[in-house]
N, C-alpha and C positions, 0 to 999 in steps of 0.2 A: 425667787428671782435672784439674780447677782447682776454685777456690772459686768460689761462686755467692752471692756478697757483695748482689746486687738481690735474692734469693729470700729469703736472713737476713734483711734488712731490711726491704723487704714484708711479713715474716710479724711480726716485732716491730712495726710498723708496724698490722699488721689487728687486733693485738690492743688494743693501745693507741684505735685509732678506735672498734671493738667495743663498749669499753667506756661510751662516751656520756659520760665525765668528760673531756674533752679540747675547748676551743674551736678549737685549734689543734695538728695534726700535722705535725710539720717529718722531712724527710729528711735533716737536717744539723744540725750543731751552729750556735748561733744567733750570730752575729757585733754583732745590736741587738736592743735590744729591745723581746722576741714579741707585747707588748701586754699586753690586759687578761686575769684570767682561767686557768684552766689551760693550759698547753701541755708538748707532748710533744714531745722531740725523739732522734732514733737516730744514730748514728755510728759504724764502725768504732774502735779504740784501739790493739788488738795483734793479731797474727798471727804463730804460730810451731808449728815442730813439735811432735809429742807422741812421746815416745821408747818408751814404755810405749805399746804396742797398734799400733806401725807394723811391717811386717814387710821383709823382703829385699828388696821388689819397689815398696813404696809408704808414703808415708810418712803418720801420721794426722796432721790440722791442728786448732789450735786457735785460731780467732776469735772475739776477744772483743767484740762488741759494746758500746755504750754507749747508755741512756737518760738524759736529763735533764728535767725534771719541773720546772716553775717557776711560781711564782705570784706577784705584784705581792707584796712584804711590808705596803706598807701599806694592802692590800686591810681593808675592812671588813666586820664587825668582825676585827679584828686576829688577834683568839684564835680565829679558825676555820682560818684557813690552815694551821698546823701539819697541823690534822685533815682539813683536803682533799686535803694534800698526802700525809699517811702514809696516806689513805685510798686514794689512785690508785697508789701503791708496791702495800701490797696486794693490791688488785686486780692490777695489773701480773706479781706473785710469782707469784697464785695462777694467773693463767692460762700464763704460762711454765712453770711446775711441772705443768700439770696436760698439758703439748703437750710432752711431754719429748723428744720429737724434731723438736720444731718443724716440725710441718706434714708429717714425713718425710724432711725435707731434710738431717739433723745425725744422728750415730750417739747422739748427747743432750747436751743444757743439761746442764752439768758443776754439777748443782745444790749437793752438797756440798764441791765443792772439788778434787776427785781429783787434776786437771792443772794446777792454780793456782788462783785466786782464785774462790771459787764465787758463784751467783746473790744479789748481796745489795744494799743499797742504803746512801748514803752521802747525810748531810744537812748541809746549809749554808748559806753565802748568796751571792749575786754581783752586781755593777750592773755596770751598762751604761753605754753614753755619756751625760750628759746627769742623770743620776745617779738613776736607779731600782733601784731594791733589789728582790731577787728571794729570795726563799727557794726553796731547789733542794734536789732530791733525785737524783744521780745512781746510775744502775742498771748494774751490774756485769751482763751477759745472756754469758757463757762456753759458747763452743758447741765441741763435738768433732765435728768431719770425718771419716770413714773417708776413706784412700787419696785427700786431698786432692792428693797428687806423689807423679808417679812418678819411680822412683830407674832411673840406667841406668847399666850399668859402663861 
């Protein structure tokens, strides 16, 4: 077996476009900056075994995905961006939570934490070259693999 890193992300990916709060969906974490507007972006972070649920012959994997979620901060009026932005987190929770095996492709979104860090979102700020300020929300998306590697003596 191997991980299937385009299927995870494609499928964070269909939800996020799904949703119609997104002007812009990136496949990567954003190097400039995304413009005006919402955007969403997915990235790989960590990748490692799970020791708890792997057996003699295969080992379980835990890929953690990353969303980031950005909005111009000095979008106007100012006082809505918080609320767009914890509005598209939401959304985002509830339809991960609710595809708890992601399409079929993950044994499940490690929603409460079980094998580290569970589904949850982290808020802040970040500019870019040129100096545009972004209020961001990044998404913790913890996916558990059955028999992502197999083990040979």
């Amino acid at each position: 077996m191997s991980l299937d890193l385009l299927t995870y992300r494609n499928t964070a990916i269909s939800y996020a476009m799904a949703s119609g709060l997104f002007g812009n969906v990136l496949d990567h974490e954003p190097v400039s900056a995304p413009g005006s507007g919402l955007t969403a972006a997915f990235w790989v972070s960590r990748i490692g075994p799970v020791p708890i649920g792997s057996g003699l012959s295969a080992t379980t994997g835990r890929l953690q995905l990353m969303g980031r979620l950005l909005m111009p901060a000095d979008t106007e009026p100012q006082g809505d961006v918080d609320t767009a932005v914890t509005g598209a987190v939401d959304a985002l929770l509830t339809a991960y939570s609710g595809d708890f095996e992601f399409g079929g492709s993950v044994r499940c979104i490690d929603l409460l934490g079980a094998y580290g860090a569970s589904l949850q979102a982290e808020f802040g700020y970040t500019s870019f070259s040129g100096g545009t300020t972004y209020r961001v929300a990044t998404i913790t998306i913890p996916l558990i693999i059955n028999d992502a590697w197999t083990q040979v003596a």
